[in-house]
C-alpha positions as CSV (number, residue, x, y, z in Angstrom):
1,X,125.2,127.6,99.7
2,X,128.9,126.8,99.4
3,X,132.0,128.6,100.2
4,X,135.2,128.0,99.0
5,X,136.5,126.2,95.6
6,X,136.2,122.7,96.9
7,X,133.4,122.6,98.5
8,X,131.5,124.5,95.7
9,X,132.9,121.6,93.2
10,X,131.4,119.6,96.1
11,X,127.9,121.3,95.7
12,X,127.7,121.1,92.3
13,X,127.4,117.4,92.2
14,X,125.0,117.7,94.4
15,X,122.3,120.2,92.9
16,X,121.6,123.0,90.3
17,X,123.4,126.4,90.9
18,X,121.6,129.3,90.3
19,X,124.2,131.6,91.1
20,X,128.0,131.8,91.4
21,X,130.0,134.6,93.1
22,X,133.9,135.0,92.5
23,X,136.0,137.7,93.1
24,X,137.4,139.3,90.3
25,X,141.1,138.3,90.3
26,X,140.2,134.9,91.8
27,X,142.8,132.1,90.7
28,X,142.9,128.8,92.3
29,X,145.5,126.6,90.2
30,X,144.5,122.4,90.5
31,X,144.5,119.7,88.4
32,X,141.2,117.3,87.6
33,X,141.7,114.3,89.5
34,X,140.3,111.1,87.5
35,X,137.5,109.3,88.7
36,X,136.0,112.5,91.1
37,X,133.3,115.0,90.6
38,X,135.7,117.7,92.2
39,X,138.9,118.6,90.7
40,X,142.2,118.3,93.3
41,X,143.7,122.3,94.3
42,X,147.2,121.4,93.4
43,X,148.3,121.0,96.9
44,X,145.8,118.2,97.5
45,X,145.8,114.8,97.3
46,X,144.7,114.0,93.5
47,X,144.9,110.1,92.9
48,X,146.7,111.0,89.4
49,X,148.1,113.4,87.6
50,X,146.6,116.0,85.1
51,X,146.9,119.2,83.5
52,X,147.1,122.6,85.9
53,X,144.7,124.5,85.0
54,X,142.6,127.0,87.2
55,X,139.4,125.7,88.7
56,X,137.7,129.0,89.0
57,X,137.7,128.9,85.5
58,X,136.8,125.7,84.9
59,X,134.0,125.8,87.6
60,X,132.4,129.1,86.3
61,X,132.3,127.2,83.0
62,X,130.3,124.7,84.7
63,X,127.8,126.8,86.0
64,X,127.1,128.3,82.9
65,X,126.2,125.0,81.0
66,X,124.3,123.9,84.1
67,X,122.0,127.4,83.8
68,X,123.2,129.1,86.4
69,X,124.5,132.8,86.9
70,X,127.8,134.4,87.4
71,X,128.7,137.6,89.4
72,X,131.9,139.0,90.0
73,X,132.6,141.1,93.0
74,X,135.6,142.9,93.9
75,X,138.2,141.6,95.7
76,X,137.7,141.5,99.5
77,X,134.1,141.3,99.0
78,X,134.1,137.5,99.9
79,X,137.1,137.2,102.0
80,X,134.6,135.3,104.6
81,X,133.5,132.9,102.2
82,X,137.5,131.9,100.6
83,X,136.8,134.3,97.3
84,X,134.0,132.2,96.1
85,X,130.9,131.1,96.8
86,X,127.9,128.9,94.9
87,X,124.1,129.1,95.5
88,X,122.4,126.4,94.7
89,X,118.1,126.2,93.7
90,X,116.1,124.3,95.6
């Protein structure tokens, strides 16, 4: 399991999700760095520049292609797991 938007990028280079949870109003602006499996949070150090766009989005979008599940939760529901949090199958 991963909490967090970049380390759930993080995980999902690393295995199939079966199931993504996100608060409702989750928004994490970023841009896709080139040449990295995770996309850069737009305070972090991307080694170019992209398009902002948000990377719940985009990563929700990801675990649907990949087969996996989405569930939103109300806000607060994950506030010990940074709003968002991948499980992975084994």
């Amino acid at each position: 399991m991963a909490s967090g938007i970049e380390r759930c990028w993080r995980a999902l280079g690393r295995g199939r999700p079966a199931m993504l949870l996100v608060e409702e109003n989750f928004i994490s602006a970023g841009t896709t760095a080139p040449g990295r499996d995770a996309p850069a949070n737009a305070s972090g150090n991307a080694s170019g520049v992209g398009d902002v766009h948000d990377l719940v989005d985009g990563l929700i979008e990801q675990v649907i292609l990949m087969g996996g599940q989405l569930a939103l939760v109300a806000d607060g529901d994950l506030a010990t797991h940074d709003r968002i949090a991948l499980v992975l199958r084994r």
